[in-house]
N, C-alpha and C positions, 0 to 999 in steps of 0.2 A: 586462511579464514578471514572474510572480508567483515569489519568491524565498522559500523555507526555511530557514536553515541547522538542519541535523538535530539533535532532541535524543538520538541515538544513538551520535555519535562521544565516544568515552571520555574526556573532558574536565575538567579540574581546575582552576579559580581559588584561587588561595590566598591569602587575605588576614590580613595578622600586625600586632598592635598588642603591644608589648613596654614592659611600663614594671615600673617597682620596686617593692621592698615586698612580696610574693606579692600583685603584679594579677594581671589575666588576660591572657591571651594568648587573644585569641580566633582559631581558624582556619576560614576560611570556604569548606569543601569543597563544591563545584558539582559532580556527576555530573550529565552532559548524556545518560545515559542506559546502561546496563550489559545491558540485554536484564532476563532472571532473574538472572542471575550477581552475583555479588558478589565484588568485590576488596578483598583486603588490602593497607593501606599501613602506613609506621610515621613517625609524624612527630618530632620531636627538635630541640630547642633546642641549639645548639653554641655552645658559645662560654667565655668563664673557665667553670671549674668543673666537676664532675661533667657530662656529657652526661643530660640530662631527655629521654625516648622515652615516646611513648604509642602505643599500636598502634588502629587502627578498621576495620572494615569497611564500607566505602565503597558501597553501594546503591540511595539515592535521592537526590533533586534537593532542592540546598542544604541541606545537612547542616551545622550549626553544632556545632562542637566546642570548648569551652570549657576550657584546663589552666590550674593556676596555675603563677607565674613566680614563682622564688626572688628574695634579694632580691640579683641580679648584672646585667649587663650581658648579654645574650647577643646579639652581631654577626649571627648567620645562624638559619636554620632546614632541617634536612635532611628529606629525602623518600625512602622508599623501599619499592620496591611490591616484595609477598610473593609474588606469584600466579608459580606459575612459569610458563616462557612469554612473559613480557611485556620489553619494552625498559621500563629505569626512567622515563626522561623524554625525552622530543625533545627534539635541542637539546641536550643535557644527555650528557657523561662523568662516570659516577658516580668518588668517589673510590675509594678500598680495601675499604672496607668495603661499599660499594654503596648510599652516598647521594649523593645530588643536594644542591648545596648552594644557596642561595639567601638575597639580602641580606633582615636582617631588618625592616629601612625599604624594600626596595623588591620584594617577591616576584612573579614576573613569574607569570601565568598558565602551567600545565604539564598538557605533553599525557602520556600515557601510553598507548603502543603494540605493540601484539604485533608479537612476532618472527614470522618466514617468513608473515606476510599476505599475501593474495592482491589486489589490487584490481579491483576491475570496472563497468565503466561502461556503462551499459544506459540502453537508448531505448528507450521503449514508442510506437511509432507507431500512436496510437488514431485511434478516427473524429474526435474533437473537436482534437485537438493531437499536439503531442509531449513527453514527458516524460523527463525524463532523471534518473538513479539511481546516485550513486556508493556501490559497497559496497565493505567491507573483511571479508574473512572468515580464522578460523584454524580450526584443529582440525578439518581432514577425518571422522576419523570420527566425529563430532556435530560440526556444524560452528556456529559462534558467528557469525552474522550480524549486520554493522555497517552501519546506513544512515547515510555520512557526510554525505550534501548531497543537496536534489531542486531541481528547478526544471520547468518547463514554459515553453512559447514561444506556446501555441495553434496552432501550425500541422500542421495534418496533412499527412503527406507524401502523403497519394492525393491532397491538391491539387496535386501537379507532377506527374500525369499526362500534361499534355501538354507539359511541359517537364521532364521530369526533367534535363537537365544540372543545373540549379538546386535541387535538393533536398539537396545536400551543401551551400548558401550558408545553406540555413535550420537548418542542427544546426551552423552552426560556434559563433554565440555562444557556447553552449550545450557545445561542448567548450572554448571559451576558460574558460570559466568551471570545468568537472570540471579543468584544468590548473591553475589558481590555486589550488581546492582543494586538492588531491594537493600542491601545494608546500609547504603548512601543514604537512603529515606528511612529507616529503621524500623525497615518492613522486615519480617523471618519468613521463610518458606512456608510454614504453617498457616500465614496471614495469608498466604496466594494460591491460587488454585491453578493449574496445570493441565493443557489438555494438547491432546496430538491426535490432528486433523488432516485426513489424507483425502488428498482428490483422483484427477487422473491416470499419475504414477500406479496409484494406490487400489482402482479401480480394474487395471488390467488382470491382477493378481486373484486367486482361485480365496474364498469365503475362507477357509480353515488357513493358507499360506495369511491371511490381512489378521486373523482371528492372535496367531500366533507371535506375530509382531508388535500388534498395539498388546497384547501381554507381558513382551520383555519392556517394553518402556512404561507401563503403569508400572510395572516394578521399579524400574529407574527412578520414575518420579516419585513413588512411595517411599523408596530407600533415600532420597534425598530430603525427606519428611514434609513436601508440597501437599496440599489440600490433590486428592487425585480428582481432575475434571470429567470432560469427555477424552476417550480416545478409540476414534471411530474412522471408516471412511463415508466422508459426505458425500449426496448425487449431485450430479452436476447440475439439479435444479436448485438445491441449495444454495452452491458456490455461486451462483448466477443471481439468488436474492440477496446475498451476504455482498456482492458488490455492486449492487443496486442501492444496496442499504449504505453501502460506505460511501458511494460518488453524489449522493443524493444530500446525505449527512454532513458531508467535505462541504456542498455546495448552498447549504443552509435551504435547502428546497424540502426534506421530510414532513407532513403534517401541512402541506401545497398543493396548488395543482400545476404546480409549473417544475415538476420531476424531469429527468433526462433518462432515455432508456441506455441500455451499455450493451458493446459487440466489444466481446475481449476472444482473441485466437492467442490461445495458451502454446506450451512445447505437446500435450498428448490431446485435448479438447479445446471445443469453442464452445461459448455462452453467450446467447442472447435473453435480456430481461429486460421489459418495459409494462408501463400500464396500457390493459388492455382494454377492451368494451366486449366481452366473452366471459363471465362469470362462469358459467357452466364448463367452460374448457379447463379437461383434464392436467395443462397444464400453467392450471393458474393459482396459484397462490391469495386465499385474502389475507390481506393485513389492516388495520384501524390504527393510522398514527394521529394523535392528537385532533380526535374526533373525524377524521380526512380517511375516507375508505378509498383502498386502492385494490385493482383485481393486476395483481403481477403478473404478467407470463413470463416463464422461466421458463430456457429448454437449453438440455445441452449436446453436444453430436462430438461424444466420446468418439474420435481418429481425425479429427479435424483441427487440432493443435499443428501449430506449423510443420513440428518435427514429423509425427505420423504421418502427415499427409504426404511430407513431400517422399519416406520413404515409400508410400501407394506410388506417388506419382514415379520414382526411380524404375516404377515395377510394370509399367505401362506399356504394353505390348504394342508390333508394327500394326500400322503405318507410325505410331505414335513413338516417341521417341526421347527418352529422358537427354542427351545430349544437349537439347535442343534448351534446357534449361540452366545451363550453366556455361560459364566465360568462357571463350576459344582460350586455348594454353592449358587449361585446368584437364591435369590424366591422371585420374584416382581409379583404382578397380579397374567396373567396365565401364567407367564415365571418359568419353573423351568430351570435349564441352564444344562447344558450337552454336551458341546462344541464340535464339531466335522467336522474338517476343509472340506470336501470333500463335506459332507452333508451340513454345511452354505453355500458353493460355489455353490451349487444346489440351494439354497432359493434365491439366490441375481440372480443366472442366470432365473430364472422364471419372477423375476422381470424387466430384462432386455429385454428380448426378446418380452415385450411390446412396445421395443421401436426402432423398426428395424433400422433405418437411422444409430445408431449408431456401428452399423457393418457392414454399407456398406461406411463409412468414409474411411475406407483403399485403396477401389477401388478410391476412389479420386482422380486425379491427380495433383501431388505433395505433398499428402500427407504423404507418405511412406518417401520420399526424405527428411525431414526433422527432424532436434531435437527437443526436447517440452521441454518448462520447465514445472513443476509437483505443482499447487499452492493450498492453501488454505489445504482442507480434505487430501489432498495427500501429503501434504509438512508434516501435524499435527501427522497424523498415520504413517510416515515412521521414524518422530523422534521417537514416542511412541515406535516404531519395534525396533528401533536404526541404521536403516539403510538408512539415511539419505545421508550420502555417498558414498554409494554402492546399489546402488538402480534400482534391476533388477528383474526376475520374478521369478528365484529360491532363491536370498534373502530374498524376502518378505514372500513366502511362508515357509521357513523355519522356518522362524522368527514366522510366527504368530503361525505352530506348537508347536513349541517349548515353548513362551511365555503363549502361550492361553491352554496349557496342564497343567497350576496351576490353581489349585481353587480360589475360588473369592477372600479367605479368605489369600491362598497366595499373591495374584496379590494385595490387599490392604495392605501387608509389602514388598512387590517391590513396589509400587507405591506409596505410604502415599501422601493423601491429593490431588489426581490426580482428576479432576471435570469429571465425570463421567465416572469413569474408569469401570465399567460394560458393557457401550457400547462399548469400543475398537476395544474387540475381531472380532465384527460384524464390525465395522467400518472398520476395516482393512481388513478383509475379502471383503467388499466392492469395497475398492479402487483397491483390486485385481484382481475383479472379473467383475469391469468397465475396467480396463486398459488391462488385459492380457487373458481374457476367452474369447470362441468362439463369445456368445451374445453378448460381450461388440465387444471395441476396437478391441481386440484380437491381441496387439501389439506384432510382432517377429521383432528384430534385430533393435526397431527404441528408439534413447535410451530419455528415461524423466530423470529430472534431477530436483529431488521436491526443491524449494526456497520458501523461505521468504519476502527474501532480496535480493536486487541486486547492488552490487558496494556500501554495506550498508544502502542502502534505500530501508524500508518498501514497498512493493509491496501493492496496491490499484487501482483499474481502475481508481477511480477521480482523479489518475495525469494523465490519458490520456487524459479522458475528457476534465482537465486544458489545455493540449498540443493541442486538437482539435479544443476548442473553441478559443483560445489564437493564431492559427498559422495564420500567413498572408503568401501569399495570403492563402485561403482555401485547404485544401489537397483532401475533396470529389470532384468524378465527375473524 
């Protein structure tokens, strides 16, 4: 179980060394993550004497702050946060004046938490796993999105398809653990509300098999006495606004006109979402952020996730030739490999040309006119290339030339320990041949820009989601 704790929940170490003479007092403030925002604290030595207060704005991660110390004694050290809005310290009744007081030989770590928080705890039931997302939001109308904890389990709930009772036994660790969180902040399940959100995975599965699984886990979460949320599967025009809404939110671009549109290739689907100049098109979404109307297009081409695709393309009949998409040396099944980039781009274009809408995306208007960021399969495979930061169509293809001309045998003493570095070649191939071939995209001069991250936080649509369901007034319509 790969375990996170977020560098987003608002978080304070204090560390106080007190001696004579005008030493120092050094304080050693850890922001584990503030979004944009910046808070004001005021720190102050108490004890004999005049009260010494210094004021800081508290921003980024490990922040040393350096005062001198007269030449007295001082027993504590107080704390007190400007920002209004905010409880001073968990844990913590300020005195009178509204500090927090703490020994100056022993300063414990101090949280710092908004008042009327909302909490929410979200599951992303993807093709490969499930994921779980505690956030803490305030301030409805711009709302301040807090990722306090993630974790994942790998299991996907469309594997209890044929057992769904059992699919509420596979998300409990996984609430045991958002419960232990939530106690750190002296939030109870009851304060938080719960919701399991299935996309691709979740979408291949027949209405009554989907129906039957988000039933054993409303139970789970009910039985675990959570506020019960949604627990639904989303369409992939959804998923495609929810991280539109996130990379736009990351990028302090919402309620602008200077939005970024996003091409993410998932493990089962891809999603493309950008503002468009088509109001009447069926697949557009309005939304009104902060007076700023925007017509979304959202579209998603459910088999077009790396994984699915490449198993189409395995399945691509003569002249065509799965072989031809993977390292010489690699003999799995019927795969013997033989890599040979023109001929893979031929496999994945067969595959594509199933799916016409996505080459007629350019005629779009406003489609052209804008930047994409590059997420998920395309952010993964352009590290793999190495060209992460130079990320264009004769980069790529160089790259996979070049890299994907070693045997499996080489590429596994360049790679050690790479999870499934056999698929790459095709993978990359892939994202290639999505973004820059005739049958895909077939993007000239419009530039992607693959992320992770944005302004150091983890890219996921469930903080859009947080942002959509969280924003007052409503942004649809």
């Amino acid at each position: 179980m790969k375990r996170s704790l977020s560098r987003f929940g608002v978080l304070f170490g204090l560390l106080l060394t007190s001696q004579l003479a005008f030493a120092a007092a050094f304080f050693k403030v850890s922001s584990t993550g503030l979004s944009s925002e910046t808070i004001s604290i005021t720190l102050c030595l108490n004890g004999k004497g005049p009260l010494t207060c210094q004021n800081y704005n508290v921003a980024s991660l490990n922040l040393s702050i350096t005062t001198t110390v007269p030449n007295r004694v001082y027993p504590s050290v107080g704390i007190k946060v400007n920002r209004p809005g905010y409880y001073p310290l968990l844990g913590c009744t300020p005195i009178a004046n509204g500090y927090c007081l703490f020994s100056a030989n022993n300063v414990s770590p101090a949280t710092i938490t908004p008042a009327n928080a909302r909490y929410n705890v979200v599951f992303d039931a993807g093709s490969s796993g499930t994921r779980m997302f505690i956030y803490q939001t305030i301030a409805p109308l711009n709302p301040l999105i807090v990722t306090l904890f993630t974790d994942n389990n790998n299991i996907p709930l469309a594997s209890f398809a044929n057992n769904p009772a059992a699919a509420g036994n596979a998300i409990q660790p996984l609430l045991t653990e958002a419960t232990n969180v939530l106690q750190t902040y002296q939030i109870t399940p009851s304060q938080a509300i719960a919701s399991v959100l299935g996309t691709a995975g979740m979408r291949v599965l027949t209405e009554a098999q989907q129906a039957a699984i988000y039933q054993s886990v409303a139970n789970t979460i009910v039985s675990n006495n959570y506020g019960l949320g949604e627990t639904k599967t989303i369409s992939g025009q959804q998923e495609g606004l929810y991280q539109w809404l996130e990379v736009n939110y990351l990028n302090s671009s919402l309620g602008t006109y200077l939005t970024r549109g996003i091409i993410e290739i998932g493990g089962a689907s891809a999603q493309v979402a950008f503002v468009a100049n088509t109001p009447s098109n069926p697949n557009v979404i309005k939304l009104t952020i902060n007076g700023v109307v925007y017509d979304l297009f959202s579209i998603s081409f459910l088999g077009l996730g790396q994984d699915l695709a490449r198993q189409s393309m395995d399945a691509v009949q003569p002249p065509l030739d799965p072989d031809n998409c993977y390292p010489v040396g690699y003999n799995q099944g019927p795969i013997t490999g033989n890599f040979l980039y023109s001929r893979c781009l031929a496999n994945y274009g067969e595959v594509l040309t199933n799916f016409s809408m996505l080459s007629q995306l350019t005629s779009v208007p406003g489609f052209a006119s804008q930047s994409y960021y590059g997420i998920a399969a395309i952010y993964f495979n352009a590290t793999f290339l190495g060209i992460s930061n130079n990320f264009n169509p004769l980069s790529i293809r160089n790259a996979i030339t070049s890299i994907c001309s070693n045997s499996y045998a080489q590429l596994q003493q360049l790679y050690p320990g790479l999870p499934q570095l056999f698929n790459k070649c095709a993978d990359s191939t892939y994202v290639d041949s999505f973004l820059y071939s005739s049958p895909g995209l077939n993007l000239v001069g419009i530039p992607v820009e693959p992320v992770v991250t944005i302004s150091g936080v983890p890219i996921t649509w469930t903080g859009g989601y947080i942002y959509l369901i969280n924003k007052s007034p409503s942004i649809l319509g």
